[in-house]
C-alpha positions as CSV (number, residue, x, y, z in Angstrom):
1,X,150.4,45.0,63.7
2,X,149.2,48.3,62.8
3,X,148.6,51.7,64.2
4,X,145.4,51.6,63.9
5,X,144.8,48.8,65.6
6,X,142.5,49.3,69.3
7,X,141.9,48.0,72.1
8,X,139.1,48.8,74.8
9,X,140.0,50.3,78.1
10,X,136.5,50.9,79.2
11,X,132.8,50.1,79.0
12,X,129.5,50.9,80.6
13,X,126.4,50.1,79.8
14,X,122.5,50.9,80.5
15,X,118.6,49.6,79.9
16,X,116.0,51.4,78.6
17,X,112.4,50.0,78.9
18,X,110.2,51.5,75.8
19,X,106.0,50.1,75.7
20,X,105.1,49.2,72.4
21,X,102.3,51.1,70.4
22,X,100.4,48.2,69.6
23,X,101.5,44.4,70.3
24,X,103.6,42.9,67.8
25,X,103.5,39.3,67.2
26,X,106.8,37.0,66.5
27,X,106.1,33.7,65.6
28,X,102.6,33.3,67.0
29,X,103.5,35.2,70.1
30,X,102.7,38.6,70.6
31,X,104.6,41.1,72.7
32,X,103.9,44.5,74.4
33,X,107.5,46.4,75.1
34,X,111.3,46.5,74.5
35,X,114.4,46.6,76.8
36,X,117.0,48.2,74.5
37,X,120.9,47.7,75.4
38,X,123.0,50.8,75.2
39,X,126.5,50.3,75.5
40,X,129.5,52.9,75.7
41,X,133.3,51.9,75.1
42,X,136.4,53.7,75.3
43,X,139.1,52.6,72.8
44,X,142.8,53.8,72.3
45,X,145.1,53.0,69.2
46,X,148.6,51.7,69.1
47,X,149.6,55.1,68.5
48,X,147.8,56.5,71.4
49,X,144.7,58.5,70.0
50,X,141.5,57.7,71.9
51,X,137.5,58.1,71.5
52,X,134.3,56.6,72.6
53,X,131.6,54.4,70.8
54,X,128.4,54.0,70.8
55,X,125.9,50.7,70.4
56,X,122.6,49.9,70.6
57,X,119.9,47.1,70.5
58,X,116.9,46.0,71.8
59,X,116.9,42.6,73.6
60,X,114.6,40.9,71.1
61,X,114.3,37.6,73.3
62,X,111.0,36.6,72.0
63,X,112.9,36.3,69.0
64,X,116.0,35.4,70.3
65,X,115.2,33.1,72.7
66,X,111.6,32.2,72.3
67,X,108.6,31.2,75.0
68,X,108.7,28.1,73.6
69,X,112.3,27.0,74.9
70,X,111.5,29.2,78.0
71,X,109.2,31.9,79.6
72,X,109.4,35.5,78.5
73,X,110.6,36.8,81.4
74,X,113.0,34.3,82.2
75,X,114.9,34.7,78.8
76,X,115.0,38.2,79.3
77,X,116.6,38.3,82.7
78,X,118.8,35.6,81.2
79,X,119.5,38.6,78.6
80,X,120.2,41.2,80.8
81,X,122.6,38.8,82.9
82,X,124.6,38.1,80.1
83,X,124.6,42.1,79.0
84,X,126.3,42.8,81.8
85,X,128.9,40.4,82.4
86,X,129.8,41.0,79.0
87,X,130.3,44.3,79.4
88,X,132.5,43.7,82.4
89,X,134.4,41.0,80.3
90,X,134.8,43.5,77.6
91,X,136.4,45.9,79.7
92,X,138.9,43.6,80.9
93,X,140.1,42.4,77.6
94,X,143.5,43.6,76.8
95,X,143.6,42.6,72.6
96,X,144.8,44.6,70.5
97,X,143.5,44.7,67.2
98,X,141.0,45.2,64.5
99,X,137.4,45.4,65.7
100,X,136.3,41.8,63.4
101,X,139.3,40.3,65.3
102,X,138.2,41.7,68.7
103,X,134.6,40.5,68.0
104,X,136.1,37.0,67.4
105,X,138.2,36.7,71.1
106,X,134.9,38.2,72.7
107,X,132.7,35.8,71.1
108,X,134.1,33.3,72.5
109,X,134.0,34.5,75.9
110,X,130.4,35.5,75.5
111,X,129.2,31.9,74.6
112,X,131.2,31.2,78.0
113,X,129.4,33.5,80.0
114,X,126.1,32.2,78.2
115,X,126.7,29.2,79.4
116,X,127.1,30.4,83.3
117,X,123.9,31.8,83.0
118,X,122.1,29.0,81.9
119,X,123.8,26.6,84.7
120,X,122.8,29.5,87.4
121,X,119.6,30.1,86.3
122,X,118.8,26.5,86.2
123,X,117.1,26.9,82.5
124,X,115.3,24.2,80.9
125,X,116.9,25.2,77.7
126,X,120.4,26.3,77.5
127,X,120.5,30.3,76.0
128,X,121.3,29.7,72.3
129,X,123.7,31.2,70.3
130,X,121.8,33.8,68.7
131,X,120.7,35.1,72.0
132,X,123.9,35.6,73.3
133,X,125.2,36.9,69.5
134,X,122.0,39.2,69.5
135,X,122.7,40.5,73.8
136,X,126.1,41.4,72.8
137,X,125.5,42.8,69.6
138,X,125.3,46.8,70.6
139,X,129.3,45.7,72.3
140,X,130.6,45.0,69.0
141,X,128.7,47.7,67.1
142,X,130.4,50.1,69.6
143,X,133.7,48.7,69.3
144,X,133.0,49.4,65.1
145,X,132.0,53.0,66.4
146,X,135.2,54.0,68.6
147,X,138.1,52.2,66.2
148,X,136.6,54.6,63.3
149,X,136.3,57.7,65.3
150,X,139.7,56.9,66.9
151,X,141.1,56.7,63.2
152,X,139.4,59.7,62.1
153,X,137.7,57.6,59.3
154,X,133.9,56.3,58.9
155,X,134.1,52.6,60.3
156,X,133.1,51.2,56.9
157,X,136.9,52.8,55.3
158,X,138.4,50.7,57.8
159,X,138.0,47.2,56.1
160,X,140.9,46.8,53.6
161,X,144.8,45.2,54.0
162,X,145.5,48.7,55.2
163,X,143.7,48.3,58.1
164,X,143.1,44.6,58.7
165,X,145.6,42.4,59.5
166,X,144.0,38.7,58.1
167,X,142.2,38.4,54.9
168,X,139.0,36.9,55.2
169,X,140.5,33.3,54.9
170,X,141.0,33.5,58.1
171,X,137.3,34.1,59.0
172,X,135.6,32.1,56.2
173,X,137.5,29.9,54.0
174,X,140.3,28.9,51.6
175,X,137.8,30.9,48.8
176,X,138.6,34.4,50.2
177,X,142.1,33.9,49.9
178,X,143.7,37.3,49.5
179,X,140.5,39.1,50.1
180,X,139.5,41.2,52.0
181,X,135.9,43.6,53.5
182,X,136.3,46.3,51.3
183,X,135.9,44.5,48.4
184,X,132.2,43.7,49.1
185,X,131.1,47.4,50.8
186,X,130.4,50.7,48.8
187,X,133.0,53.5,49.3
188,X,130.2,55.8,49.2
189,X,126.6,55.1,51.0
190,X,123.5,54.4,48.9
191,X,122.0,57.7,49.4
192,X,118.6,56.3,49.5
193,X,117.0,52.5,50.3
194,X,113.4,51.9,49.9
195,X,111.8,50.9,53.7
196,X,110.2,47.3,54.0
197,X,106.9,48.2,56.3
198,X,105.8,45.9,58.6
199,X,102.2,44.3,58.2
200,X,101.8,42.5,61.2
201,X,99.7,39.7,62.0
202,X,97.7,41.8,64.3
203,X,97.5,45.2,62.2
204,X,94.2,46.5,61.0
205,X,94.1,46.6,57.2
206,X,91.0,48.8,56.4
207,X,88.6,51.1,59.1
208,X,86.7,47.4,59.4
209,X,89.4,45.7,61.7
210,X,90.4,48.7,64.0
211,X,87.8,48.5,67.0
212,X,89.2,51.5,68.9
213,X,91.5,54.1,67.5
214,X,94.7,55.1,69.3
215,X,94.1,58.4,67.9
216,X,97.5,59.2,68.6
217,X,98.6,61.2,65.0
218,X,100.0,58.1,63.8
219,X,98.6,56.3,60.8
220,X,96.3,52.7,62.0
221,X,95.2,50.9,58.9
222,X,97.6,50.0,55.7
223,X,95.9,52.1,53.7
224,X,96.8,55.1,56.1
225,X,100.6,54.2,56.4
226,X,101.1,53.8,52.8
227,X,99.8,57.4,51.9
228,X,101.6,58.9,55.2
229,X,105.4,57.4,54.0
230,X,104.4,56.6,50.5
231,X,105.4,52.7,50.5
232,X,106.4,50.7,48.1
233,X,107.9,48.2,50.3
234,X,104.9,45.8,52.9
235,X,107.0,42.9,55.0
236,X,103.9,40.4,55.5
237,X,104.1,38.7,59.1
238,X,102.4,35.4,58.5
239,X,100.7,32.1,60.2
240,X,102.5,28.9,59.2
241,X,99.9,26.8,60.4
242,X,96.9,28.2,58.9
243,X,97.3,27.9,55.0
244,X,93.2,29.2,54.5
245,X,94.3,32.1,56.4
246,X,97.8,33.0,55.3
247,X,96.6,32.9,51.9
248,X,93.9,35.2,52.5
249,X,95.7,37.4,54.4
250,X,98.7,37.6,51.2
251,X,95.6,38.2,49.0
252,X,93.8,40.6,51.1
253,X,97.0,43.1,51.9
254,X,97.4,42.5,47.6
255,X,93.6,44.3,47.8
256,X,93.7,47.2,50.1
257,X,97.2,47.9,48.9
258,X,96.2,47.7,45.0
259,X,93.3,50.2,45.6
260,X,95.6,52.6,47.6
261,X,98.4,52.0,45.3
262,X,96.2,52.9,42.0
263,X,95.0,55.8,43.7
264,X,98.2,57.4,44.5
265,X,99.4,56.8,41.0
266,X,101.7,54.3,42.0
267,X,101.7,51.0,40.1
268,X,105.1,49.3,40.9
269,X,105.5,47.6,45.0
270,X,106.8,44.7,46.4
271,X,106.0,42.1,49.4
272,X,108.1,39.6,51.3
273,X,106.7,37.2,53.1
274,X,107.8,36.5,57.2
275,X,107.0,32.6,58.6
276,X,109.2,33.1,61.0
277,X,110.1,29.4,61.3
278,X,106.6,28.4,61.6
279,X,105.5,26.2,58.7
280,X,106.1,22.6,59.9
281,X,107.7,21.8,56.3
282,X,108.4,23.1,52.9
283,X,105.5,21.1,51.4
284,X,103.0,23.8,53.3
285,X,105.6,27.1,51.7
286,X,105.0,25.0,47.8
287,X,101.2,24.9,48.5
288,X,101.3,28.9,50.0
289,X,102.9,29.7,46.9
290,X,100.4,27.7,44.6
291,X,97.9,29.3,45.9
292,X,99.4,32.7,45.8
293,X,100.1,32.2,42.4
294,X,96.4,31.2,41.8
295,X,94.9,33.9,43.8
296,X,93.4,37.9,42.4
297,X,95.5,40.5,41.5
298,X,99.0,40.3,41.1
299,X,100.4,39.0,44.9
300,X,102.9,36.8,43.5
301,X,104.4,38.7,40.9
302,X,104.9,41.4,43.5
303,X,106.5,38.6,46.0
304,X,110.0,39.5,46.2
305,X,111.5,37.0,48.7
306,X,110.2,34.7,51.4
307,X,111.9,34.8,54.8
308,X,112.9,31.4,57.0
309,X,110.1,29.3,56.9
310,X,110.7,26.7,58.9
311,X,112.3,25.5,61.9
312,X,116.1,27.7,63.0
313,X,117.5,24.2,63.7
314,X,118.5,23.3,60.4
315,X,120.7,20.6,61.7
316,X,117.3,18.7,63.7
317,X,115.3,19.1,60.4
318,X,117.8,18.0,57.3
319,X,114.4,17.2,55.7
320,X,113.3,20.6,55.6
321,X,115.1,21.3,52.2
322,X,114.4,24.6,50.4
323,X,115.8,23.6,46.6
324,X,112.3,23.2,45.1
325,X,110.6,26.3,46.5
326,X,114.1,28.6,46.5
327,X,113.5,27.8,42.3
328,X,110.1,29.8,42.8
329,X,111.6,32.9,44.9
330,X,114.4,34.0,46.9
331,X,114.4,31.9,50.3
332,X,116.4,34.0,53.1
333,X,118.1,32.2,56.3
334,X,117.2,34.5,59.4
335,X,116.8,32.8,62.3
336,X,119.0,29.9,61.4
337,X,122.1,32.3,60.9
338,X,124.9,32.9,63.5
339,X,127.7,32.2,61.9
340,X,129.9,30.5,58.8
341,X,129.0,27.1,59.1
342,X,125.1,27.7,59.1
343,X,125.4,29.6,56.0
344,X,127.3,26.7,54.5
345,X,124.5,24.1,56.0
346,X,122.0,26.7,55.0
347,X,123.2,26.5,51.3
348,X,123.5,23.3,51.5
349,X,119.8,23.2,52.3
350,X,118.9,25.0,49.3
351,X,118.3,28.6,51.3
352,X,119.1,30.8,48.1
353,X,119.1,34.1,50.3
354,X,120.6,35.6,53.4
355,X,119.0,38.0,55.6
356,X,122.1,40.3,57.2
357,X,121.0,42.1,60.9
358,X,122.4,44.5,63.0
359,X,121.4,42.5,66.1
360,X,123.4,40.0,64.9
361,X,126.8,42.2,65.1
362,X,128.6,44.4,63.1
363,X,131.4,42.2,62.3
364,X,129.2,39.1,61.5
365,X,126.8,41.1,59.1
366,X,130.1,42.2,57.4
367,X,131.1,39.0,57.0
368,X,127.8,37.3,55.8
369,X,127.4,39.9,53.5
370,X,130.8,39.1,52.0
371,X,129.7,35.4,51.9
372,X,126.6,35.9,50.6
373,X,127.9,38.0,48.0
374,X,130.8,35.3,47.0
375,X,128.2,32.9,46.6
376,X,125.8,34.5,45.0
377,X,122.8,35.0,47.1
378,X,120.0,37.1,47.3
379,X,120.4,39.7,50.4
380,X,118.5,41.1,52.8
381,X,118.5,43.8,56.1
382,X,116.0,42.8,58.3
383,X,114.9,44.6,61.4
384,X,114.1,43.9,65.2
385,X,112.0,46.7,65.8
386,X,115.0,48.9,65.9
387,X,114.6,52.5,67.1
388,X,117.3,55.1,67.7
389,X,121.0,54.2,67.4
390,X,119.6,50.5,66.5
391,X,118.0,51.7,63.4
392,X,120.9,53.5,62.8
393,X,123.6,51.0,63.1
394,X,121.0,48.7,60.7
395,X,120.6,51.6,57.9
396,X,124.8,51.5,58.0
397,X,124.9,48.0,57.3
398,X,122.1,48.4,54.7
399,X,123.5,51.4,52.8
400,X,127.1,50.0,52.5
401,X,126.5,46.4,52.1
402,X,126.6,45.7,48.3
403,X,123.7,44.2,46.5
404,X,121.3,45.7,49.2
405,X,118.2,46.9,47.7
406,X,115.6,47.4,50.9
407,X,115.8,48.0,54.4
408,X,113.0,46.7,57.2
409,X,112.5,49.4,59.5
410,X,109.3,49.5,62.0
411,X,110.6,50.8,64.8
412,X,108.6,53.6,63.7
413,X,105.6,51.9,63.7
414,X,105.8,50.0,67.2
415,X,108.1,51.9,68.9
416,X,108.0,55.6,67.9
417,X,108.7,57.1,71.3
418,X,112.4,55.6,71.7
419,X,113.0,57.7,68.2
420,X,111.8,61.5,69.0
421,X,115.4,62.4,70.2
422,X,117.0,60.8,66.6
423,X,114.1,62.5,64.7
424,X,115.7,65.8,64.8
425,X,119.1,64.5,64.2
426,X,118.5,62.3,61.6
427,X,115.5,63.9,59.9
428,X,116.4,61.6,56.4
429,X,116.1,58.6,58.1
430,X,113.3,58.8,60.5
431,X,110.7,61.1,58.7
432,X,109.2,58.9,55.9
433,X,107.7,60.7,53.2
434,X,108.7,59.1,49.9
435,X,109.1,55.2,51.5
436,X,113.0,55.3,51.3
437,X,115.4,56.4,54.1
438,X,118.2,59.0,53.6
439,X,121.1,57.1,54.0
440,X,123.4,59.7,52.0
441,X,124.1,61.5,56.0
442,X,125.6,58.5,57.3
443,X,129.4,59.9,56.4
444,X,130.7,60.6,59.9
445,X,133.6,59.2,61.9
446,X,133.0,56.1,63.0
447,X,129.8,54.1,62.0
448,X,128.4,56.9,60.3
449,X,126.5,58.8,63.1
């Protein structure tokens, strides 16, 4: 037991509806708008000091809980259902402890309430676990938020033996024995962390692909948006299903960007490359790659990690094994992450990378990062069109994670409007100039903001 151990003795919670600037596609399915999830708790420590958090996320369920298991707006009533029971549930849980081990009681009734949902709404497919992980992920970000401001400490000093009652044994396995979260997070922030830009599927590259122009003082082609932020960083959303075209695509953006890039001087960026579960095997990632490799200018070189190619049900697809292309590049788990045992069947798989996400939960990209970083992996922070508080609580993660080298952050690309009012706060993190974010101001109480 210690004193600064919390519990929560109140929660509330609201939606925000935000229209997209253009439509963003996830996995072959494009999308207009965002619901975002704002939560507020109160805690109070053993000793009897008290304060509020603050979390936010958007309800990514296209993501989540794709249109393929059920219709768009059925998973995101579904969503909103489980928000709010959770909330209610959170409220009326009387634990007492640190924030990772309140995340692990509420989990579980979470799933529970998950579960309710998808019996009363009568859904075809039962809400998976990383839908409910990613509805109640602004809960547990807030509970992060109030136990450091309660302590009078940033959230991220709150992770040793003097603060945490179980090692991570407990959590993990046997092989974090005696360990502990502050072994495997920074002290200090990284005071800067180059921005992964988002090249959708639907973007315009050059004048040629944009028929009308928002004309709306926002950049519209690649070349626009590198010279606005100064990129060095392009996430490249691609097919899956369409090697011709994925290909081109990889060696088109490698085009545009190289004329762009040689103009501004610039002669070192990177590219990751987004399936989003799409390719129906591995055999179709080796042949991308091939082809890559075989293609003008210097694509592959500059290809610094390929995100979760095929299917999130690693389980139903044991075939789909990543060993051979994971020898090429860095192959992150995304989608297929949600807790231990996926990372240990996703290793097992030959995934040699992990991709950490705030929508995911404080407490589980704490963790992951610490198992990633025990076992060696390549890591990753990966966005879901985050704005505001969102993008905050991801640039946290990001900037004390160790072995973190890059955000994704295009919130600002999609969703601009739900950032004016963090603009002015948080000038270094939202106003791209140099393509890095200014993590160095996320020292406050709590999570950091």
């Amino acid at each position: 037991m210690k004193n600064s151990d919390i519990c929560v003795f109140d929660a509330e919670y609201s939606f925000e509806k935000y229209d997209y600037r253009t439509p963003l596609k996830f996995g072959g399915v494009s999308t207009d708008h965002c619901v975002i999830f704002n939560v507020k708790v109160r805690v109070r420590t053993r000793d009897g000091k008290e304060a509020e958090g603050l979390g936010s996320m958007p309800l990514g369920n296209v993501w989540a809980f794709p249109p393929k298991y059920v219709p768009f707006d059925q998973s995101l009533q579904a969503m909103q259902k489980i928000a709010a029971r959770a909330v209610k549930s959170t409220r009326q849980c009387d634990f007492v402890g640190h924030p990772i081990d309140i995340s692990h009681i509420l989990e579980i009734e979470f799933l529970k309430i998950a579960e309710e949902v998808s019996v009363e709404m009568n859904l075809s497919v039962p809400v998976p676990k990383l839908c409910s992980v990613v509805t109640t992920s602004p809960i547990d970000a807030a509970i992060h938020d109030g136990f450091g401001k309660a302590n009078g400490i940033n959230s991220y000093h709150g992770l040793s033996v003097d603060y945490m009652e179980l090692d991570l044994s407990h959590y993990l396995n046997e092989r974090f024995s005696g360990k502990y979260l502050d072994q495997y997070v920074l002290e200090t922030p990284q005071s800067r962390i180059p921005l992964y830009h988002l090249v959708g599927a639907l973007d315009p590259l050059t004048d040629a692909d944009v028929s009308n122009r928002l004309n709306d003082g926002l950049p519209e082609t690649l070349p626009e948006w590198i010279v606005a932020d100064g990129l060095t960083h392009l996430k490249i959303k691609l097919n899956g299903s369409n090697l011709d075209w994925d290909v081109d695509r990889v060696l088109s953006i490698e085009k545009v960007t190289a004329e762009t890039q040689k103009n501004r001087g610039i002669d070192q960026w990177f590219y990751s490359a987004d399936f989003n579960e799409t390719c129906q095997d591995v055999e179709y990632l080796l042949e991308f790659l091939a082809k890559i490799q075989e293609g003008a200018g210097s694509a592959f070189d500059r290809l610094a990690y390929i995100e979760q190619p095929t299917d999130r049900d690693l389980k139903a697809h044991p075939q789909n094994k990543m060993h051979q292309a994971a020898k090429i590049k860095p192959v992150v788990i995304d989608e297929s992450l949600t807790d231990f045992e996926t990372f240990l069947l996703a290793r097992e798989q030959g995934y040699s990378g992990v991709a950490l996400k705030a929508c995911k939960g404080q407490s589980q990209a704490l963790l992951m990062g610490a198992a990633a970083q025990e076992y060696d992996m390549f890591l990753a922070v990966q966005d879901l069109t985050c704005p505001g508080a969102s993008f905050l609580h991801s640039a946290g993660i990001a900037a004390r994670v160790k072995g973190i080298t890059a955000i994704e952050g295009n919130g600002r690309q999609f969703c601009p409007v739900a950032n004016e009012d963090w603009r002015e706060k948080f000038p270094s993190v939202f106003v791209i100039s140099d393509g890095t974010i200014g993590t160095y101001v996320l020292t406050g109480n709590g999570l950091g903001h």
